[in-house]
C-alpha positions in Angstrom: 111.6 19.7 76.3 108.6 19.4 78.8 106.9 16.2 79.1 103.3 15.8 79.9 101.6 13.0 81.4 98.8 11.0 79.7 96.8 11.7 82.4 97.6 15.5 82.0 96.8 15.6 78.0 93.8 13.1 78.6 92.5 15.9 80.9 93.2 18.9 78.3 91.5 16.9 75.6 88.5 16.4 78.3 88.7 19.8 78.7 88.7 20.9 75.6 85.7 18.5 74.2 83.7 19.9 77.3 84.1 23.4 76.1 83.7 22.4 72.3 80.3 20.6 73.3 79.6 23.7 75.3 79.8 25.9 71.9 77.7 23.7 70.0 75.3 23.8 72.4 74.9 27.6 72.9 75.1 27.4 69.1 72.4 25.0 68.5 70.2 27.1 70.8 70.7 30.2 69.2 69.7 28.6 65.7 66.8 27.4 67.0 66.1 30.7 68.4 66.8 32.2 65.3 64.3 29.6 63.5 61.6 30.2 65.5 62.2 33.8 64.6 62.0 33.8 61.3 59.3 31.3 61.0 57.2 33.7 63.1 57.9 36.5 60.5 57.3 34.7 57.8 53.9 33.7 58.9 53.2 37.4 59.8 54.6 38.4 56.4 52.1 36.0 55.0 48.8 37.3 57.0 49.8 40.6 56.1 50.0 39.5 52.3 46.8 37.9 52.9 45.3 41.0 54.6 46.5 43.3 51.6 45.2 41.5 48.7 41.8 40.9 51.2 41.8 44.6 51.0 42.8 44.9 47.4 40.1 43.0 46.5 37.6 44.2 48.7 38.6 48.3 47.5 38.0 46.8 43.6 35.4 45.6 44.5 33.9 49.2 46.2 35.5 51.1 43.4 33.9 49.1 40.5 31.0 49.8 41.6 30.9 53.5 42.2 30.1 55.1 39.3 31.0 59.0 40.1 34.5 60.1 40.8 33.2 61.9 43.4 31.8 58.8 45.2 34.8 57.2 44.2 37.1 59.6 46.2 34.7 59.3 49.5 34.4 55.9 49.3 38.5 55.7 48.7 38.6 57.9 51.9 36.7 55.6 54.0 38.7 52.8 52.9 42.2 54.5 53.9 40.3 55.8 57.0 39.2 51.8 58.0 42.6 50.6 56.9 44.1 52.9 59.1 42.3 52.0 62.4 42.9 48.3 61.7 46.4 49.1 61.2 46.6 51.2 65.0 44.5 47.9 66.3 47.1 45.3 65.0 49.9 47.5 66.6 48.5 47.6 69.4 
C-alpha cells in the first residue's frame, strides 16, 4: 500500500476546505441574490395589489353612482381605457 505524508494529506484537507469554503461562498451569494429577488417581487406584487383594489374602489365608486346602464358602459369604457395607459406607462 501507498503511504502519504502528513504534510501531503495536511495539504489535500487544505485543499479541499479551500474549495468547500469556495462553494459556500458562491452559495451564500446566490441566496442572497435570490433574496433580494424575491423580496423585490413581493413588494411589486404588493403595489400592484394596492393599485387593483385603488382601482376597484375607485370603479365602485364611478359605477354607484351612474345611474343609466348606458352611462354605466361609457364610464366602464373610460375606466378600462385609463387602466390601460397606466398599465403601457408602468411597463415602460
Amino acid at each position: 500500500p501507498r503511504v502519504t505524508s502528513p504534510a501531503a494529506e495536511e495539504g489535500s484537507m487544505q485543499q479541499t476546505l479551500t474549495e468547500l469554503t469556495d462553494f459556500c461562498t458562491s452559495f451564500q451569494r446566490q441566496h442572497l441574490e435570490l433574496l433580494a429577488k424575491f423580496q423585490a417581487r413581493e413588494v411589486e406584487i404588493n403595489r400592484l395589489k394596492e393599485r387593483v383594489k385603488y382601482l376597484e374602489d375607485k370603479e365602485g365608486e364611478i359605477l354607484v353612482e351612474s345611474d343609466t346602464p348606458k352611462k354605466k358602459k361609457k364610464l366602464q369604457e373610460q375606466i378600462d381605457a385609463q387602466m390601460a395607459r397606466e398599465l403601457e406607462e408602468q411597463q415602460e
